[in-house]
C-alpha positions as CSV (number, residue, x, y, z in Angstrom):
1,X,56.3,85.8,104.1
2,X,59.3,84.2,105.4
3,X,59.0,80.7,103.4
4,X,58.9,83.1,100.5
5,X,62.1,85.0,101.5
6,X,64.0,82.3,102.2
7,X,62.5,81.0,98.6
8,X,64.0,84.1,96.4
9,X,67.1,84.2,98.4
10,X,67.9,80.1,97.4
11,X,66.9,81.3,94.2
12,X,68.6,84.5,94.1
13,X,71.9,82.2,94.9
14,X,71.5,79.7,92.4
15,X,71.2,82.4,89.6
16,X,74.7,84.1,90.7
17,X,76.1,81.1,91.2
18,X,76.8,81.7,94.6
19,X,79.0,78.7,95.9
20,X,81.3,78.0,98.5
21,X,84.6,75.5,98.5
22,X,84.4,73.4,102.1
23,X,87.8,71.3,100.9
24,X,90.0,74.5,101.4
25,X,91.4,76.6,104.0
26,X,88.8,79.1,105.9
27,X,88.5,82.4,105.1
28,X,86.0,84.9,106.4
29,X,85.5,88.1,108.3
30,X,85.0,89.0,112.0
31,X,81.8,90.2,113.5
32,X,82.7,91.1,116.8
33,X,86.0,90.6,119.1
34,X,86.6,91.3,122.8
35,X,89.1,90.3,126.3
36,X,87.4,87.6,127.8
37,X,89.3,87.9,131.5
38,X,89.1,83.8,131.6
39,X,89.5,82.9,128.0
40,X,91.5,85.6,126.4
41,X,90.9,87.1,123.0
42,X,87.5,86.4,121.8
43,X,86.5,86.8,118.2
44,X,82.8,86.3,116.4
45,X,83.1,85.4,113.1
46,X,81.4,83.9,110.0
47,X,83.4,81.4,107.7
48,X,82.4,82.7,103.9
49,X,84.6,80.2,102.4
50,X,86.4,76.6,103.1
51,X,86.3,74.7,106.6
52,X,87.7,75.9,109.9
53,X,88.9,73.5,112.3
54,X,90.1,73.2,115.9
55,X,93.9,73.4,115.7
56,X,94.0,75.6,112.9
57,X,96.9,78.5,113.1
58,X,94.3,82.2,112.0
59,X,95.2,85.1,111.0
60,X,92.9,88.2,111.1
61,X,94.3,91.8,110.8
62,X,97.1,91.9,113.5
63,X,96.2,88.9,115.4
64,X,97.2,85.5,114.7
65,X,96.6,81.8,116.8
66,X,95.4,78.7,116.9
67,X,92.0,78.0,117.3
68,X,90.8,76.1,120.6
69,X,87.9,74.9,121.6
70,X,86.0,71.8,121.9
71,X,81.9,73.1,121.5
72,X,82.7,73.3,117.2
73,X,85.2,70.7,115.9
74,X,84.8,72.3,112.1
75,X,83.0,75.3,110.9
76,X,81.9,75.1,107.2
77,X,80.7,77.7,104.8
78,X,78.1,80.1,106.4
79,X,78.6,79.1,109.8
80,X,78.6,82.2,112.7
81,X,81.7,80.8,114.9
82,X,83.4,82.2,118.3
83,X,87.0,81.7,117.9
84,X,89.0,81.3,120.6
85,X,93.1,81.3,120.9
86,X,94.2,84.5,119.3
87,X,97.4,86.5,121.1
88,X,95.7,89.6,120.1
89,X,91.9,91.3,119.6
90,X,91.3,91.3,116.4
91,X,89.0,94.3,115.3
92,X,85.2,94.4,113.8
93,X,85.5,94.1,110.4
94,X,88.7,92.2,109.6
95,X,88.8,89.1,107.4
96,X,90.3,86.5,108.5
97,X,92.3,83.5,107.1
98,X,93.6,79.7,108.1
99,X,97.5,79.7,107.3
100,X,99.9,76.4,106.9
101,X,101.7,77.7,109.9
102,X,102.9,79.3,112.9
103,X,106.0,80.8,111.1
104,X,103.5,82.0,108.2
105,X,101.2,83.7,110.2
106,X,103.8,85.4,112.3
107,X,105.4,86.9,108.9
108,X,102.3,87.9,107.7
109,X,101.3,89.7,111.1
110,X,104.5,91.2,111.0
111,X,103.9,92.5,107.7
112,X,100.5,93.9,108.3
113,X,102.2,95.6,112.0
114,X,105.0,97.3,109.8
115,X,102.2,98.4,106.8
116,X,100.4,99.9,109.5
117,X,103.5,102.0,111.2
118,X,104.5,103.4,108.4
119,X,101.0,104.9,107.6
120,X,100.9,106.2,111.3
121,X,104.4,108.2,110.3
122,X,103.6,109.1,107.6
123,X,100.3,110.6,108.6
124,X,101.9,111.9,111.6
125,X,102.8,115.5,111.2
126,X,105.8,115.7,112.9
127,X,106.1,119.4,114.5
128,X,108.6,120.6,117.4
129,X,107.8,122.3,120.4
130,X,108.3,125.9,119.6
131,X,106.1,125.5,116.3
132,X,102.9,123.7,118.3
133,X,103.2,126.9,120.7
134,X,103.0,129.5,118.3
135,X,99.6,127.4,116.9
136,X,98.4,127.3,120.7
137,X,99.4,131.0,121.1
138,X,97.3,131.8,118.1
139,X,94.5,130.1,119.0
140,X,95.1,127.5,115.6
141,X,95.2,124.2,117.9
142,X,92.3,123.1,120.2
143,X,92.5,119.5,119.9
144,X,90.5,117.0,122.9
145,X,92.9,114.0,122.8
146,X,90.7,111.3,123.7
147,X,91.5,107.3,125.0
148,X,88.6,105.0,124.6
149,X,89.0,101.3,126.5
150,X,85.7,99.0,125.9
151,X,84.6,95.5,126.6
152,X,83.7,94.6,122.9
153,X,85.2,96.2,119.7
154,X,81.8,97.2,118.4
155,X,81.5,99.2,121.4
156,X,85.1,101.4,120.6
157,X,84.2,102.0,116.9
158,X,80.4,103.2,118.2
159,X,82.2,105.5,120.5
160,X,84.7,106.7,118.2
161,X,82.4,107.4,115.4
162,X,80.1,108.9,117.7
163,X,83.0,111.4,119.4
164,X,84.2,112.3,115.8
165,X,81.0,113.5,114.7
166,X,81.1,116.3,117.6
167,X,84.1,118.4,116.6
168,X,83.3,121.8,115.4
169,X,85.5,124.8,114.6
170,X,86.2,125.4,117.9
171,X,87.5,122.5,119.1
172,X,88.8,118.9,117.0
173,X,88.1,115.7,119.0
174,X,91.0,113.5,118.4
175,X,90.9,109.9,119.0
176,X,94.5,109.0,119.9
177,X,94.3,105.2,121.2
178,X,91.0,103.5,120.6
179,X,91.2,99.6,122.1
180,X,89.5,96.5,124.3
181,X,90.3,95.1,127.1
182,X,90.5,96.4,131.1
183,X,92.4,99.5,131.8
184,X,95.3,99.5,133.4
C-alpha cells in the first residue's frame, strides 16, 4: 500500500498546487534543537521553502548564526537538515528564516527578545511582600516553582506539559525557567 500512498499524496499535491520556490532565501521550521558540548547549538529542521546554504546568516525565534558545516552544501525544498552555528538553542517548533545579514538578524532577534519581555511583565503580576504573605497566611498560594534543564528541547516541552497537567486545587505546579543545555 505504500506505492499507492505515495501515488495520492503526488497527486494530492498537484491538485493544491503545492509548490515550492528553490531560487529564494530558506524558510522553514525546527524540529528539534539541543547543546551539543563539541559543536554548540544544534538544530533539526526541514526547509519548506527556497535553498539553504553553508554560510547563510539564520534566524529562528531568539537565535540567530551562520550556518556551518561541510556534510550539506545546500538544502532545497523538503529536505530534513541539522543546522549548525547558531549562538543560541532555538526551540521545537520555531520557523526559521535565511536573512541578508549579520546586522539584520541581530535587529530582528532583538526585536523578537524585547516582544517577548514585555509579555513576561506584563503577565507578571507584580505583588509586594506583605500582600504574598497574607495569600500564604490564608492558605490562597501553594505554588511548586519548578526548573527543568534537558539534553534536547523536545525533552523540556514533554516535561513541562507533563508537570502542568498535575496541578490540582491544592497545589499549582509552576514552570519558572524551562531550557537545554548542562546545569550549572
Amino acid at each position: 500500500g505504500v506505492d499507492d500512498l505515495l501515488e495520492n499524496v503526488l497527486l494530492l499535491a498537484d491538485m493544491l498546487e503545492l509548490k515550492a520556490n528553490p531560487n529564494r532565501k530558506a524558510r522553514g521550521v525546527i524540529i528539534e534543537a539541543k547543546l551539543d558540548h563539541s559543536r554548540g547549538a544544534v538544530a533539526t529542521a526541514l526547509v519548506q521553502n527556497g535553498t539553504l546554504h553553508v554560510g547563510d546568516m539564520v534566524v529562528a525565534g531568539n537565535a540567530f548564526g551562520r550556518i556551518r558545516g561541510e556534510r550539506v552544501k545546500h538544502a532545497t525544498p523538503s529536505t530534513p537538515v541539522e543546522i549548525i552555528g547558531f549562538g543560541g538553542v532555538p526551540e521545537a517548533g520555531d520557523e526559521f528564516m535565511a536573512v541578508a545579514d549579520e546586522k539584520l538578524a541581530r535587529q530582528v532577534v532583538e526585536e523578537r527578545a524585547a516582544k517577548a519581555r514585555a509579555s513576561m511583565v506584563k503577565n507578571s503580576s507584580a505583588s509586594t511582600l506583605e500582600e504574598l504573605y497574607s495569600k500564604l497566611e490564608q492558605g490562597e498560594v501553594k505554588d511548586l516553582n519548578i526548573i527543568i534543564k534537558a539534553d534536547v528541547q523536545g525533552s523540556v516541552e514533554a516535561v513541562k506539559q507533563s508537570l502542568e497537567k498535575i496541578s490540582n486545587d491544592e497545589v499549582r505546579v509552576k514552570v519558572i525557567h524551562a531550557g537545554v543545555g548542562g546545569i550549572s
